[in-house]
C-alpha positions in Angstrom: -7.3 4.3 -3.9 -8.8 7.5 -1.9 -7.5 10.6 -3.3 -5.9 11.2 0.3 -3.7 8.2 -0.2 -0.5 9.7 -1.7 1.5 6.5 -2.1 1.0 2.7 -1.5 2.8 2.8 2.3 -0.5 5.3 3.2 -3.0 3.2 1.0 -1.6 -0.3 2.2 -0.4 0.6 5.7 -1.1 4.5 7.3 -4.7 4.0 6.7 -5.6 1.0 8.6 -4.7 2.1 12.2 -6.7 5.3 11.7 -9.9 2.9 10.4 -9.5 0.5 13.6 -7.5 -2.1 12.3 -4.1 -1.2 14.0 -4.4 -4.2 16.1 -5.1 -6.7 12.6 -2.4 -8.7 11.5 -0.9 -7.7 8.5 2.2 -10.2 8.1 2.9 -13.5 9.7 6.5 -14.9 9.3 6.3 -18.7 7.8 8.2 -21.0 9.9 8.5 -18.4 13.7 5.1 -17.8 13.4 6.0 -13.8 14.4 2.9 -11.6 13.4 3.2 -7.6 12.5 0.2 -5.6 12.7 -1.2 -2.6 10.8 0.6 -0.3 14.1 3.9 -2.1 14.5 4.1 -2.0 10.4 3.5 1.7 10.1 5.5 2.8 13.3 8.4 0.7 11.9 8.3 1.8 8.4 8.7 5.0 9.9 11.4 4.9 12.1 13.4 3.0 8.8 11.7 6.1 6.7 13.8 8.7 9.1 16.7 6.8 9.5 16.9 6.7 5.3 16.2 10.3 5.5 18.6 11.5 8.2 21.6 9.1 5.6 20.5 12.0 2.8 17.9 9.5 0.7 15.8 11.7 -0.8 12.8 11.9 -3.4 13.7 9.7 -6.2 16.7 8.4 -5.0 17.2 4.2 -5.0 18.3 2.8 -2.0 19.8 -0.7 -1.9 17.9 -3.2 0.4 19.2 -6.2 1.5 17.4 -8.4 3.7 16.1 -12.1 4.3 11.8 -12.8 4.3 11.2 -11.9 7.7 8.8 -9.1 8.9 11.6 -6.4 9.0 11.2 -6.5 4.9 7.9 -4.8 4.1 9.0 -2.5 6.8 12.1 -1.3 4.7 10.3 -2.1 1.1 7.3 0.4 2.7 8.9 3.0 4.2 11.0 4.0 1.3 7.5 4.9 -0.3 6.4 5.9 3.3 4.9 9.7 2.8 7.8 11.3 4.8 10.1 10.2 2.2 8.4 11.2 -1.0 7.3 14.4 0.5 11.5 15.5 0.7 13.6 17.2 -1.5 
């Protein structure tokens, strides 16, 4: 890892659309065929990175997550480690 990636959300995702590879495919669903790329995954983990924060989920906290295998998980697994999250108090 650089020693500006604080986290494995800006390693694995925040990084990639700031290098040019925002338009790369990063996930494709098995069986839909859907496809989620570096962008969509980072704006997405995002917006689910606010929502947790304006609930009151703060550094350190767990938060249960319960979802099927589609591309909306590593949106929630990722943001909960997002920077915006383990940057609060």
């Amino acid at each position: 890892m650089t020693s500006t990636a604080s986290n494995a959300a800006s390693y694995f995702v925040d990084r990639h659309p700031g290098e040019g590879r925002g338009e790369k495919t990063a996930f494709r669903e098995a069986g839909s065929g859907r496809t989620l790329t570096y962008r969509r995954l980072a704006e997405g983990a995002g917006r689910v990175a606010g929502a947790l924060l304006r609930a009151g989920v703060r550094r350190e906290e767990r938060a249960a997550m319960i979802v099927l295998d589609t591309l909306e998980f590593p949106q929630i697994f990722l943001a909960h480690s997002s920077a915006a999250l383990s940057r609060s108090r």
